[in-house]
MILUM-882337 format. One line per 3 residues: number of its first residue (from 1); their letters; for each residue y, x, z of C-alpha. Coordinates in Angstrom, 2 decimals, m for minus. Example, Ala and Ser with C-alpha at 12.3 -4.5 7.8 and 13.67 -1.06 7.14 Angstrom:
BEGIN
1 = as = m4.50 12.30 7.80 | m1.06 13.67 7.14
This chain:
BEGIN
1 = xxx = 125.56 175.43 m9.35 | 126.43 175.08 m5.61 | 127.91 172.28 m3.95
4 = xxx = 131.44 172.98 m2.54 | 131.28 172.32 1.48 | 132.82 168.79 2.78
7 = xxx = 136.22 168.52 4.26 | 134.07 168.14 7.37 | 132.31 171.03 6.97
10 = xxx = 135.15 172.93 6.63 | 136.87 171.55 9.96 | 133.77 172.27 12.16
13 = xxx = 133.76 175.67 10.72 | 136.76 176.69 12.22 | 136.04 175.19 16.09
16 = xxx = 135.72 178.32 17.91 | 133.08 178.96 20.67 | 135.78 177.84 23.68
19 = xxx = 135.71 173.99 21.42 | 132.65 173.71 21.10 | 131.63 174.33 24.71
22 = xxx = 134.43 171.78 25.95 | 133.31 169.06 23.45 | 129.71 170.02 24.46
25 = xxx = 130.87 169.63 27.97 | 133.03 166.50 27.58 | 130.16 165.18 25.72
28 = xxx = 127.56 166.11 28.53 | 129.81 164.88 31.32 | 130.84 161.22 29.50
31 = xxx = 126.97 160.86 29.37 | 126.47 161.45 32.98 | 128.90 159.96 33.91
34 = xxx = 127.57 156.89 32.62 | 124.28 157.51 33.52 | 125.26 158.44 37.37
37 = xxx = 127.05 155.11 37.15 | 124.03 153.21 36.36 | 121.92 154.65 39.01
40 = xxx = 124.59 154.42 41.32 | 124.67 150.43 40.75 | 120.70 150.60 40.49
43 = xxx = 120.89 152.06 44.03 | 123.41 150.15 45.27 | 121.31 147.15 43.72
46 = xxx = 118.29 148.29 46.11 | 120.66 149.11 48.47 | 121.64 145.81 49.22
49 = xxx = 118.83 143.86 48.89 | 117.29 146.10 51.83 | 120.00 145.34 54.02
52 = xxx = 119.73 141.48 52.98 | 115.98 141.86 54.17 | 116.18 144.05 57.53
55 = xxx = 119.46 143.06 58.91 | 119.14 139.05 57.76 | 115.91 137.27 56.32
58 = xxx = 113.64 139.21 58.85 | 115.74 139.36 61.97 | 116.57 135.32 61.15
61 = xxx = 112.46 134.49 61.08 | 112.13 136.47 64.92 | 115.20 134.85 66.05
64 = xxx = 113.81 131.21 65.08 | 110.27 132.34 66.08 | 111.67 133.51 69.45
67 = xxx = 113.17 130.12 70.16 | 110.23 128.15 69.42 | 108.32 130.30 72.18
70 = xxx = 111.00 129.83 74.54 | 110.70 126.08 73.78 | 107.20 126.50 74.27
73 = xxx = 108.18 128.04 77.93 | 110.05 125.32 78.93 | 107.88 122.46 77.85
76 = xxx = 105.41 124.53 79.74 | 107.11 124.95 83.12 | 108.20 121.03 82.74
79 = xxx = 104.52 119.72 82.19 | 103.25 122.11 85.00 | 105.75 120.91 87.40
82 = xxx = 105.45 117.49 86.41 | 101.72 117.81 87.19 | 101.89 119.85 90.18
85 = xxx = 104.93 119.61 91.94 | 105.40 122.80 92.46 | 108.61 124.68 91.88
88 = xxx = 107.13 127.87 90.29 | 106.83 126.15 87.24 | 110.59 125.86 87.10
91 = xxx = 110.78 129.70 86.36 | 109.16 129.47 83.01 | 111.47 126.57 82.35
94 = xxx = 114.91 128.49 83.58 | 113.64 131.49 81.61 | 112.88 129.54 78.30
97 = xxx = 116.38 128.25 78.85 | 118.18 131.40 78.87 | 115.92 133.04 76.23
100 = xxx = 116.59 130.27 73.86 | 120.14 130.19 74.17 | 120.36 134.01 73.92
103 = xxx = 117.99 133.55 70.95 | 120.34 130.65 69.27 | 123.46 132.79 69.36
106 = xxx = 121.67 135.84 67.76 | 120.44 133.48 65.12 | 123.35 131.74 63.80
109 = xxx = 125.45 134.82 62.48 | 122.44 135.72 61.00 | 122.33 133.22 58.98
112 = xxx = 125.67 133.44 57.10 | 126.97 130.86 54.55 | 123.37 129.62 53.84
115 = xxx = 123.96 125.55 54.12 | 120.17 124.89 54.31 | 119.41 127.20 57.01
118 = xxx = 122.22 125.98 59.00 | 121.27 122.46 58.63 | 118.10 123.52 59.64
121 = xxx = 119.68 125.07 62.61 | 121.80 121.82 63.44 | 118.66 119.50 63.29
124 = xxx = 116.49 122.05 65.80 | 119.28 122.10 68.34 | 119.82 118.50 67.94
127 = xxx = 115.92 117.97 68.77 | 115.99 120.55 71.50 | 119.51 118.49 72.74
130 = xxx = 117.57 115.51 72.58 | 113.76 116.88 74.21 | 116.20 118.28 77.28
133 = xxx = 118.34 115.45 77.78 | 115.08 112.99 77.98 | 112.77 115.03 79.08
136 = xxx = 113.37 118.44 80.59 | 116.20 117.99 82.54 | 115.24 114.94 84.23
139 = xxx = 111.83 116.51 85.77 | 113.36 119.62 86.44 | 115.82 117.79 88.77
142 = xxx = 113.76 115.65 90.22 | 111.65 116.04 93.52 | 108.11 117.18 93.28
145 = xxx = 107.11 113.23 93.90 | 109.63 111.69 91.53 | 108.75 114.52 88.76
148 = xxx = 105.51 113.37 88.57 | 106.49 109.50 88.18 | 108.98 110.54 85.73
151 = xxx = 106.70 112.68 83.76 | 104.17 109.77 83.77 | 106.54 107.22 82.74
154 = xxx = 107.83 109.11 79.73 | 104.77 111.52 78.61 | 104.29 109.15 75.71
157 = xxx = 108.07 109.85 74.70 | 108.19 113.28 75.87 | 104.97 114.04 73.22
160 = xxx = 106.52 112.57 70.49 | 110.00 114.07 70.92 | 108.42 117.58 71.45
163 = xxx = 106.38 117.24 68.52 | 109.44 116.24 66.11 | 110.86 119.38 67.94
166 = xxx = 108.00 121.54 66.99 | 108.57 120.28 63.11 | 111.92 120.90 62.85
169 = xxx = 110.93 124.23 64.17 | 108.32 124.32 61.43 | 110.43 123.44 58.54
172 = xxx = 112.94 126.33 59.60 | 110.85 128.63 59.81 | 109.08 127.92 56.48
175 = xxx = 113.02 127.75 54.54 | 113.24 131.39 56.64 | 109.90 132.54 55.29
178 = xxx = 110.27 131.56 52.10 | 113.74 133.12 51.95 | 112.47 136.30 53.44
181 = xxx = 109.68 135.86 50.25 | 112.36 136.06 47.92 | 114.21 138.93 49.49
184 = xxx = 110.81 140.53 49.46 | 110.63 139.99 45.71 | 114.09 140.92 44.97
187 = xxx = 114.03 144.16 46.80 | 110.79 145.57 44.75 | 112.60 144.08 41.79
190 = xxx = 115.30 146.58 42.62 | 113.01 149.26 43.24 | 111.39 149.11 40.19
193 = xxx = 114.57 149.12 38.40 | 115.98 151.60 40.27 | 112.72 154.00 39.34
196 = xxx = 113.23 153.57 35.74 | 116.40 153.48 35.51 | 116.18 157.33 37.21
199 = xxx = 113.45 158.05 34.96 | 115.21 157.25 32.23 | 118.47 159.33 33.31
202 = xxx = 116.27 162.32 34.38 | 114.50 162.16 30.62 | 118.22 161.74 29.44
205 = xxx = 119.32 164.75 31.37 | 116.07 166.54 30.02 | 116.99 165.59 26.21
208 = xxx = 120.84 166.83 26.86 | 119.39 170.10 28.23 | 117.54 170.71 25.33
211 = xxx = 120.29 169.60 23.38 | 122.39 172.13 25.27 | 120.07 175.19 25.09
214 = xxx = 119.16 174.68 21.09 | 123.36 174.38 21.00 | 123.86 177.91 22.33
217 = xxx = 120.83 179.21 20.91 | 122.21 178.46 17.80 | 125.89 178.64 17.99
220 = xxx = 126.36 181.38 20.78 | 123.34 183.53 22.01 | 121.53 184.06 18.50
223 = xxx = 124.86 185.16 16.80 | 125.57 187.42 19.77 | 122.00 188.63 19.62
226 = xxx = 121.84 189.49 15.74 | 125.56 191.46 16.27 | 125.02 193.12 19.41
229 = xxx = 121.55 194.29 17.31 | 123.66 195.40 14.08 | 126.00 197.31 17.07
232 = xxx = 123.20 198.57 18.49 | 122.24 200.23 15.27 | 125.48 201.71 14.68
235 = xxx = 126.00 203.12 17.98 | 122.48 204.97 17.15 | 124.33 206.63 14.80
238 = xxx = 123.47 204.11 11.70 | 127.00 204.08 10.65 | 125.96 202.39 6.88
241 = xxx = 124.78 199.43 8.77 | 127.05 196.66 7.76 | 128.19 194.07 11.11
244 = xxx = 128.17 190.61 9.59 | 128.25 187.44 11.90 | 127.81 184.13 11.79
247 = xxx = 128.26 180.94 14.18 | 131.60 179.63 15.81 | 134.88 181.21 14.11
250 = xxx = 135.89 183.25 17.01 | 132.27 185.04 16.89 | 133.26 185.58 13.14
253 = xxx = 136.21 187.42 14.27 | 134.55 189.19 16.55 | 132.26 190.35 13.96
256 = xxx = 134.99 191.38 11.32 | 137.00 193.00 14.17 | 133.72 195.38 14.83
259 = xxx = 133.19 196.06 11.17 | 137.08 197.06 10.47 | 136.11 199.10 13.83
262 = xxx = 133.23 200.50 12.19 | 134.67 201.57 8.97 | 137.41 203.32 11.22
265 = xxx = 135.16 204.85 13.21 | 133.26 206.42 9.76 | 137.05 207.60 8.64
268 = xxx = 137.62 208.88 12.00 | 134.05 210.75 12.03 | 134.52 212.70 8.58
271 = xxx = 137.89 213.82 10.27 | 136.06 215.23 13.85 | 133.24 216.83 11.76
274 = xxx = 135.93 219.35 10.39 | 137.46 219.30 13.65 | 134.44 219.81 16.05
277 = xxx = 133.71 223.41 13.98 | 137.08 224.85 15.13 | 136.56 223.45 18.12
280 = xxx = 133.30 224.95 18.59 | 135.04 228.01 18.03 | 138.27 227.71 20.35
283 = xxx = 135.73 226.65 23.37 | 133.59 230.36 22.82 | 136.91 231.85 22.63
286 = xxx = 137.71 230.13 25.75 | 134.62 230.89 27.82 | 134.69 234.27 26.93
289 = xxx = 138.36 234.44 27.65 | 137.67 233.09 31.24 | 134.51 235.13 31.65
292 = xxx = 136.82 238.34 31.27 | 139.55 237.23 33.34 | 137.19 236.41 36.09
295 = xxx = 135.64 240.13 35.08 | 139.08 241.17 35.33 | 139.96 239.73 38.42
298 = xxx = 136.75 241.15 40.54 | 137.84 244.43 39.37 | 141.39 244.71 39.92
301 = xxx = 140.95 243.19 43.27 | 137.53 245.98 43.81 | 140.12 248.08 42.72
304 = xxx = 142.75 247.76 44.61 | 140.24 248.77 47.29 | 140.82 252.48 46.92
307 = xxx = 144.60 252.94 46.55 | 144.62 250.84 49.92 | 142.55 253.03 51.77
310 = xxx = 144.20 256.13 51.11 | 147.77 254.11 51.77 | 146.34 252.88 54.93
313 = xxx = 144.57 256.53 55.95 | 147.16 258.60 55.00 | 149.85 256.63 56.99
316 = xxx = 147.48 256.13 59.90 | 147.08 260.07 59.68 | 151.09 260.27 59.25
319 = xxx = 151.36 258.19 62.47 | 148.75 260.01 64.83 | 150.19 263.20 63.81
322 = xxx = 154.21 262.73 64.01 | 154.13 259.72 66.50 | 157.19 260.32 68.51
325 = xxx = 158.09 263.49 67.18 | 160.30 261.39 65.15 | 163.18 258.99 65.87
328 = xxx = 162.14 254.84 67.05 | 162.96 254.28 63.72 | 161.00 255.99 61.76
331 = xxx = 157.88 255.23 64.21 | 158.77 251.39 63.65 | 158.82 251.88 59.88
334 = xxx = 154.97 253.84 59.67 | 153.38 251.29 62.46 | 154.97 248.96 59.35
337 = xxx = 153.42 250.62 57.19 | 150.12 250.82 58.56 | 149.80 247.21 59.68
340 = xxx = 150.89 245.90 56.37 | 148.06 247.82 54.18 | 145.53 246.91 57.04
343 = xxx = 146.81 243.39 56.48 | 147.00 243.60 52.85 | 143.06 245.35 53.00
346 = xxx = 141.89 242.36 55.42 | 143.65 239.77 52.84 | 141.83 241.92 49.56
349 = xxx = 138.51 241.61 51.09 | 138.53 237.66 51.59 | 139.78 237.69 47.94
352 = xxx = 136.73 239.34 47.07 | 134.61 237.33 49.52 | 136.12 233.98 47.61
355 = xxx = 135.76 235.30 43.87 | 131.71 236.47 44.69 | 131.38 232.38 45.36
358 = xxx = 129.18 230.67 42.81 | 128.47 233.85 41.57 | 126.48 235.51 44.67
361 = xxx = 125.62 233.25 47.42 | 124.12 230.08 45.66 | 120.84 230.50 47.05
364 = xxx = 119.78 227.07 48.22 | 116.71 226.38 50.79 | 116.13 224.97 53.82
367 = xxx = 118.39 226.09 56.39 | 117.22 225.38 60.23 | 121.06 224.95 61.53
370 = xxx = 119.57 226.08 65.23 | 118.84 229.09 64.51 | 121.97 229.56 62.20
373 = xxx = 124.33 228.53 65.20 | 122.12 231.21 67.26 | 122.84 234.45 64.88
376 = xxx = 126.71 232.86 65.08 | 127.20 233.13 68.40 | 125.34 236.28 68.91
379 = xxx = 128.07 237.09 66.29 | 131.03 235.83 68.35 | 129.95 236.59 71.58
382 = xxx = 132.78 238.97 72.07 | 135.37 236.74 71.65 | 133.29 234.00 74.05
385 = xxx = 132.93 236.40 77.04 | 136.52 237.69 76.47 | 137.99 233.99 75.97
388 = xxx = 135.54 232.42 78.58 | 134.74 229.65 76.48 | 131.70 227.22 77.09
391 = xxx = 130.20 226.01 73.82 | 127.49 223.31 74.03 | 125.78 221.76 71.08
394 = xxx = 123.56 218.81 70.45 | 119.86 219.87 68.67 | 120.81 220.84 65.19
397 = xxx = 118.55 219.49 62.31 | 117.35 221.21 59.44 | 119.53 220.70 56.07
400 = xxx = 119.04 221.94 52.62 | 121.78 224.77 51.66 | 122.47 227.87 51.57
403 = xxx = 122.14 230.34 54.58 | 124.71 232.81 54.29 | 127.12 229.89 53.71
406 = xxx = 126.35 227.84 57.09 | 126.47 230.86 58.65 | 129.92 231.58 57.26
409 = xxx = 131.23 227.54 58.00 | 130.02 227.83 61.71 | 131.32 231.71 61.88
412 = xxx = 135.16 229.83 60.83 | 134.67 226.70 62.58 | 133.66 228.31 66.37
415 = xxx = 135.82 231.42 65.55 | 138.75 228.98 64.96 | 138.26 227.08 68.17
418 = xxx = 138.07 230.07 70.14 | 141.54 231.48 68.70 | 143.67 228.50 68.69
421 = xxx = 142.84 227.63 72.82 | 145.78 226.45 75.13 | 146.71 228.85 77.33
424 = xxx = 146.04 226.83 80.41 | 142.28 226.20 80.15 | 139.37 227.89 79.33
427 = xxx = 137.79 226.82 75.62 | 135.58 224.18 75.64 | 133.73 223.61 72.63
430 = xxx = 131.22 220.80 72.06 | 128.99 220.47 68.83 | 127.43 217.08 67.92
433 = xxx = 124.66 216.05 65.40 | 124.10 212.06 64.37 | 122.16 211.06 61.50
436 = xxx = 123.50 207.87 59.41 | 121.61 206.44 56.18 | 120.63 210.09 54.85
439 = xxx = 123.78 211.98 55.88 | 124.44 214.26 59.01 | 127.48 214.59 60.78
442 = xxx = 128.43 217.14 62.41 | 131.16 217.36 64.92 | 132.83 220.30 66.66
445 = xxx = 135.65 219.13 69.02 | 137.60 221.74 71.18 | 140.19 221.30 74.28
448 = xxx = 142.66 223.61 72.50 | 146.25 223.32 71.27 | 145.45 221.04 68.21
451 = xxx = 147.02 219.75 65.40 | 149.98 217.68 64.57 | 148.84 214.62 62.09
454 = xxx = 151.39 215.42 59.55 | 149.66 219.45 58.80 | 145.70 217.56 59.66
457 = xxx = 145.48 217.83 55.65 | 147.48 220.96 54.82 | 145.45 223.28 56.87
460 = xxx = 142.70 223.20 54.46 | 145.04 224.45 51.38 | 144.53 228.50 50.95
463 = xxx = 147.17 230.36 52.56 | 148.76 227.61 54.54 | 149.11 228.36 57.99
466 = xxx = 150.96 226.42 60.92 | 151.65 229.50 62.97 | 153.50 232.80 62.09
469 = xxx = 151.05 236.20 62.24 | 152.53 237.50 65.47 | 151.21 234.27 67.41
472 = xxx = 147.98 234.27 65.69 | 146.85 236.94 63.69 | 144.87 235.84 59.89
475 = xxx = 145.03 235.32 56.13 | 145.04 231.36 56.12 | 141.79 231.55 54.15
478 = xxx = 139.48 230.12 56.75 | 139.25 226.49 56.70 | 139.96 226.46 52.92
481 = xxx = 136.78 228.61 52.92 | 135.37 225.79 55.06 | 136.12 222.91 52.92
484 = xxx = 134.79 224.68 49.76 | 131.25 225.51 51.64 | 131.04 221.68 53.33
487 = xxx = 131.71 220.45 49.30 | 129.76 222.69 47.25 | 127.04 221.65 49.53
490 = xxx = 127.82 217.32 48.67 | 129.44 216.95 52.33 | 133.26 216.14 53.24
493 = xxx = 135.24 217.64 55.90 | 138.40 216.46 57.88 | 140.21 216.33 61.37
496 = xxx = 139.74 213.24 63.40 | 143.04 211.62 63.85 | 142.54 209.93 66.90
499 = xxx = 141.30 212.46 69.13 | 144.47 214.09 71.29 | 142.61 216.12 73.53
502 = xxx = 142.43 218.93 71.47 | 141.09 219.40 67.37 | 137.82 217.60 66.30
505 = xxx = 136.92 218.45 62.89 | 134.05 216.15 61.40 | 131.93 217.38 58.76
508 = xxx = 129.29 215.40 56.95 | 126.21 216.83 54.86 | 123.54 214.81 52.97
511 = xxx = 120.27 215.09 54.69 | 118.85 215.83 51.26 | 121.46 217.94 48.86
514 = xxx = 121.89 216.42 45.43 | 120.79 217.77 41.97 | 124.82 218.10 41.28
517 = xxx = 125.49 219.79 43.96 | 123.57 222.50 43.64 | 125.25 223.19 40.13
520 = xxx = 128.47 222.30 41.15 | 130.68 224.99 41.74 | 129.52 227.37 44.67
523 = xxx = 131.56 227.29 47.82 | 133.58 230.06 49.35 | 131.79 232.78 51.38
526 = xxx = 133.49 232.99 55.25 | 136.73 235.30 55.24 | 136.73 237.72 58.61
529 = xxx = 136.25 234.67 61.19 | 140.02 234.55 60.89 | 140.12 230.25 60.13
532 = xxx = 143.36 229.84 60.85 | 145.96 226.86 61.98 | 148.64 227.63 59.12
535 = xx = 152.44 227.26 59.25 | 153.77 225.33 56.08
């Protein structure tokens, strides 16, 4: 037979984890409070009686001692000169003077409300009143001769008033040290109470700790622990495994939330078990779908290759052999003719160029970039000596790609630069290197006509161009071919906004190319150097 739970039970079953950490917390900080309260008074306490001792009971002794030897000074100076005669004992005397009046008025607010210490205070200066006004004063202002009369005459009375003088002193200075005792006492009093009262809040603070830790260890982290275990399980594919929890309510709810997600997840699993077969299927339909439209696409553009020719060598044929014989018109319409299959050939063969990529260059090793650059202008040099442009280039590192592709991004990038000069200057082409945390950047800025911000991101879309083909001849493949080599290879590519001298375009490569690169999809191959600045 079990026992039913208590109504209190109950209640403290249904505090949630956010209640029982602000009671825990309210709890924790009531106790601290109180116990950084005590320790505060318990330093305070020791606080206190320090400054009783170093700014009062021991400054109040030196003060008092400092008088008596500045008494001492003048009774000095006063028996010397009352011997001798001679005024050089008066400076000890005028000293002591000074020193115990300076003494005196450090001493008395030193001494506070304390009636005994004051009286003592009253009765020394009343001695010291008396000792001067009997003895002291009337040598010191007396002639050598009639000092030493008057300090025969009264050295009877001058010894006994000196003497009462010197136990006055004495009794002050005994209330003072035996005040200075007590402070003494007080103060390790204090400090003793201070240290265990601080021991006893860090052993508090110790306990609540504990307290704390077993709290959450119970409540919080060993509920969490067992569920995120029985999650664990399931997400290894143990979807039988039941998610029961225990601890604060909300945790409870957290558990029955996962196991109503659980059970939908087992509905939802029987459903995408039928469903992944067909799927299976529609995906090999799919790939083999794409693999023959990518078949068919190679072909018909291969294709296409012979019906051009003959277009384009039958009208050039038509053109050598009845140029001028007919009318202007009909010579316009063939040199039509003939430029738009030659076009239409150029823009076939770049097709081809950018269907072959992924599927024929894709041969990655290292690539020393010097000796790429070298083969590309060797390439170009044509168009250099014709256009009389200087191209200068930083030393070019060695970078893991492959060759025919940095061969085809340089080919576009230099070609490019060359074609879109201003017509006032020679080109002037510059090509930097700079290594930053693993990646290269690369840098080829020209002095030619540039690029207006608002087409600095269009010109790498295929078939945009920013001039018409009678200004500059080209396909508007180029610097789409670029971007695709510079990505397939893990790098970025762009046109510096702020230069306005000309075009910069800024590539970066990884010093080392990553795993996914080399399986991401292969970049395009270089079109017929023809990287043109497109017209929208």
């Amino acid at each position: 037979m079990t026992s039913k739970p208590s109504h209190s039970e109950t209640a403290f079953s249904a505090w949630t984890t956010r209640r029982w950490l602000r009671v825990g917390v309210a709890s924790t900080l009531a106790v601290l409070a109180v116990l950084g309260s005590l320790g505060g008074w318990a330093m305070w306490r020791t606080s206190q009686t320090t400054a009783l001792l170093t700014d009062r009971r021991s400054p109040a002794l030196i003060e008092s001692i400092r008088v008596e030897e500045a008494l001492v000074n003048q009774e000095t100076g006063i028996r010397g000169y009352g011997l001798s005669g001679q005024q050089d004992f008066l400076q000890p005397y005028a000293q002591g003077v000074s020193d115990q009046k300076a003494a005196i008025k450090r001493l008395r607010p030193l001494l506070g409300d304390d009636e005994r210490a004051l009286g003592d205070l009253t009765e020394v200066e009343k001695r010291i009143s008396t000792w001067q006004e009997r003895i002291a004063r009337p040598v010191a202002a007396a002639s050598p001769s009639q000092a030493a009369q008057i300090s025969t005459a009264r050295a009877a009375e001058g010894k006994t008033t000196f003497d009462a003088l010197r136990r006055a002193m004495a009794d002050q200075q005994t209330h003072l040290q035996d005040e200075r005792t007590a402070a003494t006492h007080d103060l390790r009093r204090a400090q003793t109470l201070r240290n265990w009262m601080f021991a006893i809040i860090a052993a508090v603070i110790v306990m609540v700790a504990g307290l704390v830790f077993e709290g959450l260890r119970r409540g919080v982290t060993g509920p969490l622990s067992a569920l995120g275990a029985a999650a664990r399980d399931v997400a290894q594919g143990r979807f039988d495994r039941t998610l029961t929890g225990a601890g604060p309510a909300d945790l409870r709810r957290l558990a029955s939330d996962l196991e109503a997600m659980r059970l939908r997840l087992v509905e939802e699993l029987r459903f995408s078990e039928a469903a992944r077969g067909l799927l299976d299927e529609q995906a090999e339909d799919l790939k083999r779908s794409n693999t023959e439209l990518e078949q068919f696409a190679y072909v018909a553009s291969h294709d296409l290759q012979e019906p051009l020719r003959k277009v384009s060598s039958f009208t050039q044929l038509l053109q050598r052999r009845y140029g001028g014989q007919l009318d202007a018109k009909a010579d316009q319409y063939i040199a039509f003719a003939v430029d738009g299959a030659n076009r239409m050939q150029t823009l076939i063969n770049d097709l081809l160029a950018f269907s072959r990529v992924g599927r024929v260059h894709n041969d990655h090793q290292t690539v020393d970039l010097e000796a790429v650059l070298s083969r590309t202008l060797d390439t170009l040099s044509v168009a250099v000596e014709e256009s009389g442009a200087e191209i200068t280039h930083d030393t070019l590192p060695t970078v893991v790609g492959d060759p025919t592709q940095m061969g085809m991004l340089w080919q576009n990038l230099l070609s490019n630069a060359i074609k879109f000069r201003s017509p006032d200057r020679p080109p002037r082409i510059q090509i930097s290197a700079a290594s930053d945390n693993g990646v290269w950047e690369f840098a080829v800025t020209d002095n030619g006509i540039g690029i207006a911000p608002e087409f600095q991101e269009k010109i790498f879309v295929l078939f945009q161009r920013l001039h018409t083909k009678d200004a500059y001849p080209g396909t508007g493949i180029g610097l789409a071919m670029c971007k695709k080599v510079v990505e397939f290879h893990g790098g970025t590519i762009k046109i510096d906004p702020d230069y306005r001298l000309g075009t910069r375009v800024v590539i970066t490569l990884p010093a080392v190319i990553p795993e996914t690169a080399a399986t991401a999809e292969t970049a395009a191959a270089v079109s017929t150097g023809d990287a043109d600045r497109r017209q929208p």
